[in-house]
MIKOL-874115 format. One line per 8 residues: for each residue x, y, z of C-alpha. Coordinates in steps of 0.2 Angstrom, whole numbers. Example, Ala and Ser with C-alpha at 12.3 -4.5 7.8 and 13.67 -1.06 7.14 Angstrom:
<pts>
62/-22/39  68/-5/36
</pts>
This chain:
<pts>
0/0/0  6/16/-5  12/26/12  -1/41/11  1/58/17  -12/65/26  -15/84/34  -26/83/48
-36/99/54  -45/97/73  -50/115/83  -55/108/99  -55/94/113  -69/84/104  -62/84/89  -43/83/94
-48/65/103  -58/61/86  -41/64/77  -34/53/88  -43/39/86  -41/41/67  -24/41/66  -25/25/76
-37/19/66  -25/20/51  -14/11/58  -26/-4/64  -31/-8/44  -14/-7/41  -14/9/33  6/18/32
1/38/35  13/52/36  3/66/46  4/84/45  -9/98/52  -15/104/67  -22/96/84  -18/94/103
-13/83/113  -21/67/109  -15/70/92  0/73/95  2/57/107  0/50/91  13/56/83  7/74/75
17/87/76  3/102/76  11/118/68  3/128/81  -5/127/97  -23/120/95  -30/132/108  -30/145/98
-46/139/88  -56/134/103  -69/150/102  -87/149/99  -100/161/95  -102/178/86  -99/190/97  -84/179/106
-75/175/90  -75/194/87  -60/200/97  -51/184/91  -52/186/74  -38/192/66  -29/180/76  -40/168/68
-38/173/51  -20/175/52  -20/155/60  -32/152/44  -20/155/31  -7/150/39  -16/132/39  -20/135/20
-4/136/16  2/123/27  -9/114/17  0/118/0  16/115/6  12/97/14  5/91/-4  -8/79/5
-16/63/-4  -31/69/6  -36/86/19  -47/79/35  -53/94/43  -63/88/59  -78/96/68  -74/115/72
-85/118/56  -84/138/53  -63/136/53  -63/120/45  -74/126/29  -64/139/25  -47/131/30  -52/120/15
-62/133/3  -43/142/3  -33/123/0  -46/119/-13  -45/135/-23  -26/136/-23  -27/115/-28  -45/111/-35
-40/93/-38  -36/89/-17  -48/77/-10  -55/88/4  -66/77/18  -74/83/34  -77/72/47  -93/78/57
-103/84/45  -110/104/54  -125/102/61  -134/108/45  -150/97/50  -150/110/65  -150/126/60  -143/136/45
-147/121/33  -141/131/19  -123/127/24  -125/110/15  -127/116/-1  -108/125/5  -104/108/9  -105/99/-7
-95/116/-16  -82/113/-5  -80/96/3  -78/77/-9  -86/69/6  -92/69/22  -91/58/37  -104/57/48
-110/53/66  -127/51/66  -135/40/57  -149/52/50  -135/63/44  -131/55/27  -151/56/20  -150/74/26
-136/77/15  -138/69/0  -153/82/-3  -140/93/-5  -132/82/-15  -118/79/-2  -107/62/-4  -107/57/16
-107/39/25  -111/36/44  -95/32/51  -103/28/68  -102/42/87  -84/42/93  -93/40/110  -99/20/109
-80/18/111  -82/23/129  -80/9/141  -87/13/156  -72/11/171  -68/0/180  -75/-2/198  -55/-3/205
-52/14/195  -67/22/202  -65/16/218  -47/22/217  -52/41/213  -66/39/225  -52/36/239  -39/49/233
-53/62/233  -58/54/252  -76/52/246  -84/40/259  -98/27/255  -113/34/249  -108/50/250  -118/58/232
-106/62/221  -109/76/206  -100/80/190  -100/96/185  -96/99/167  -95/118/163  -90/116/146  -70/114/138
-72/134/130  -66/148/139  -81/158/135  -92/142/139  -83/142/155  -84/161/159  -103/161/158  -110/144/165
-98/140/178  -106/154/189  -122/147/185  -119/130/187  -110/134/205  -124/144/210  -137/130/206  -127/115/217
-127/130/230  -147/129/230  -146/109/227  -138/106/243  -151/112/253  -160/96/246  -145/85/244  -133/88/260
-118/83/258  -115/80/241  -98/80/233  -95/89/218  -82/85/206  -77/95/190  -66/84/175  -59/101/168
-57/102/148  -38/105/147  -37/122/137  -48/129/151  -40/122/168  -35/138/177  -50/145/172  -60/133/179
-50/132/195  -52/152/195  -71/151/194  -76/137/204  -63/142/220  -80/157/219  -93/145/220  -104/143/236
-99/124/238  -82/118/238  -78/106/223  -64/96/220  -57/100/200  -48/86/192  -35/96/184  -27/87/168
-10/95/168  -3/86/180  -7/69/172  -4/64/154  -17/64/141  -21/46/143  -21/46/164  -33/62/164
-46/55/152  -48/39/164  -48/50/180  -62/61/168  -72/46/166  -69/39/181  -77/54/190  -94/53/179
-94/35/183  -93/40/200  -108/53/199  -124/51/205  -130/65/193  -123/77/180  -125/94/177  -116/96/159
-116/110/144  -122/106/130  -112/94/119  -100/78/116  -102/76/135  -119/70/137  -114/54/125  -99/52/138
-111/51/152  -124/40/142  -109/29/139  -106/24/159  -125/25/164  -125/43/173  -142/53/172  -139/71/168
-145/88/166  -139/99/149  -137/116/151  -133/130/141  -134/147/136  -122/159/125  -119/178/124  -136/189/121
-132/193/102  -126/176/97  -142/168/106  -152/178/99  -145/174/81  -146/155/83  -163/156/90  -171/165/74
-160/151/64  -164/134/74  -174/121/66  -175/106/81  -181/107/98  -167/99/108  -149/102/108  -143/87/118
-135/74/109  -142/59/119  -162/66/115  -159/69/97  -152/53/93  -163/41/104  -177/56/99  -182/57/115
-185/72/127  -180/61/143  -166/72/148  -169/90/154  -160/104/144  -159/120/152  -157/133/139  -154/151/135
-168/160/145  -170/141/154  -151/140/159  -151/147/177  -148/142/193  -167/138/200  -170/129/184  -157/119/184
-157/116/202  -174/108/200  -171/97/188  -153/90/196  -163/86/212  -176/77/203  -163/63/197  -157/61/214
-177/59/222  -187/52/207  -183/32/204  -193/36/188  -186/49/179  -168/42/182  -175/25/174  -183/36/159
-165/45/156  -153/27/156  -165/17/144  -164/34/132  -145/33/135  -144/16/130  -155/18/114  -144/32/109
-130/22/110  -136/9/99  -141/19/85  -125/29/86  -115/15/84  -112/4/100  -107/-16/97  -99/-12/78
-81/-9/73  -74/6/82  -77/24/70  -58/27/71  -57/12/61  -72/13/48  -67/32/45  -49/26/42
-58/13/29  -66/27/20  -55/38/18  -41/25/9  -56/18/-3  -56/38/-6  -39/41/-11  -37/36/-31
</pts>
């Protein structure tokens, strides 16, 4: 098999672990790659070398990407050209869709004959559904993680295949290494445990982590004694630590740079394993908790202007991943107007009083799992497939 050069393009957390698992999936089928691009440090454990610090992409929302911007369009064609220079067999650009589509608009109109693939097609089923129409300009294919994604697409006559969710990769922990978090944090039997998940952006931080510390304040008066725990994103640590040190209850943030990539996700997903409930932003997170049987409430809200904006655009009702794809409405999501501390408050103590709703919440987890993939080969791997029967 010809050794195939390959230029890689991931903006954030989610997609820097999708990478990852790409690059390993590669290498699984047998594939010999030579990788060039930009990622973080899941990526990089893999052996990219990303040509500049991912971090710099992870922004989200109109009125935050504005004071970023000419750092953004100067990292833009910076990657474009990278692009050029690399002379790939095939561009992957991964989530992170607003950079990602015009990282490879620039690399296509300076080389028209690239194969140019995304991997997580933009929510375009959501809101903005003339995006795909951008899509099939721009991209050869698309691979997708829903399974409704690829009929949506090819109305727009956009070449996609369901790759399957990265998250039915997630094995829940083992008891030992929950047990063994558990003690280091001096959590005592059947003490209730909470994760906290405040989001892995800094502006997502900045603006729900008060919220979501102000409603555990107001959910302890129901739930004494509860232990919260916060898994932080690792582009956002210090912020986090800055912002829960103000909350009204004392939390315990697992912080990942003091342990390698690897150790931080298990002590991650050892601490939602852990939990008794969630409280979690809107995103890849609620899949992770589906994944190891935690009930959850999804909250979220951005800056006035940029909800305002996606609100006149949206076309589904639910933002949370585990509803849409077991298309359901068990788990509560707090949102925009919704995402405040009473609210959210309510609904967190429900889980931990109502036997019923918890059950609702893990049987829509596990039928989200199942359609997303769960029980067939891992999407690293079928993505990696795709992508060679691609190449000419």
């Amino acid at each position: 098999m010809t050794r195939l050069r390959l230029f890689l393009v991931a903006g954030e957390p989610s997609g820097d672990r999708l990478g990852a698992a790409l690059m390993a999936g590669f290498r699984s089928i047998g594939a010999e790659c030579e990788f060039g691009g930009v990622g973080g440090p899941a990526m990089q454990a893999e052996g990219l070398q990303s040509i500049f610090p991912f971090s710099d992409l992870s922004v989200m929302g109109f009125a935050e990407v504005v004071p970023k911007l000419p750092r953004l369009l100067a990292r833009l064609g910076e990657t474009a050209r990278a692009v050029g220079s690399f002379k790939p067999h095939a561009l992957v650009t991964i989530d992170s869709p607003d950079f990602c589509l015009r990282v490879a608009a620039k690399a296509k109109n300076a080389n028209p004959d690239l194969l140019a693939i995304q991997y997580v097609a933009p929510t375009v089923w959501a809101w903005r559904p003339w995006r795909a129409s951008k899509l099939a300009r721009i991209f050869d294919h698309v691979l997708a993680v829903y399974p409704f994604e690829p009929g949506f697409l090819r109305r727009y006559n956009v070449d996609s295949t369901f790759v399957g969710h990265p998250a039915t990769e997630i094995h829940a922990p083992s008891q030992e290494r929950v047990e063994d978090l558990k003690h280091e944090l001096a959590i005592e039997e059947g003490e209730p445990v909470a994760a906290i998940l405040p989001g892995s952006r800094k502006s997502e931080v900045a603006r729900l982590g008060p919220v979501f510390g102000n409603a555990l304040g107001l959910a302890v008066r129901e739930i004494p004694g509860i232990r919260p725990i916060v898994p932080a994103a690792l582009p956002v640590a210090e912020l986090v630590e800055d912002v829960v040190e103000a909350w009204p209850v004392r939390a315990t943030v697992l912080d990942p740079r003091h342990h390698g990539a690897e150790l931080a996700e298990t002590r991650k997903m050892s601490a939602l394993a852990s939990a008794s409930a969630a409280i979690a932003a809107s995103g890849t997170v609620s899949i992770e908790l589906a994944a190891v049987a935690t009930p959850m409430v999804i909250a979220y809200d951005m800056n006035w202007l940029t909800r305002q904006a996606i609100a006149a655009l949206l076309n589904v009702e639910s933002v949370c991943l585990v509803n849409l794809a077991a298309e359901t409405k068990a788990i509560p999501e707090c949102l925009g107007r919704n995402c405040r501390p009473d609210v959210i408050a309510r609904e967190f103590v429900r889980l931990f009083q109502d036997p019923l709703i918890r059950d609702r919440q893990l049987r829509a987890c596990e039928a989200a799992l199942k359609r997303l993939g769960a029980g067939e080969d891992p999407p690293g791997e079928r993505a990696a497939r795709v992508i060679v029967n691609l190449i000419p």
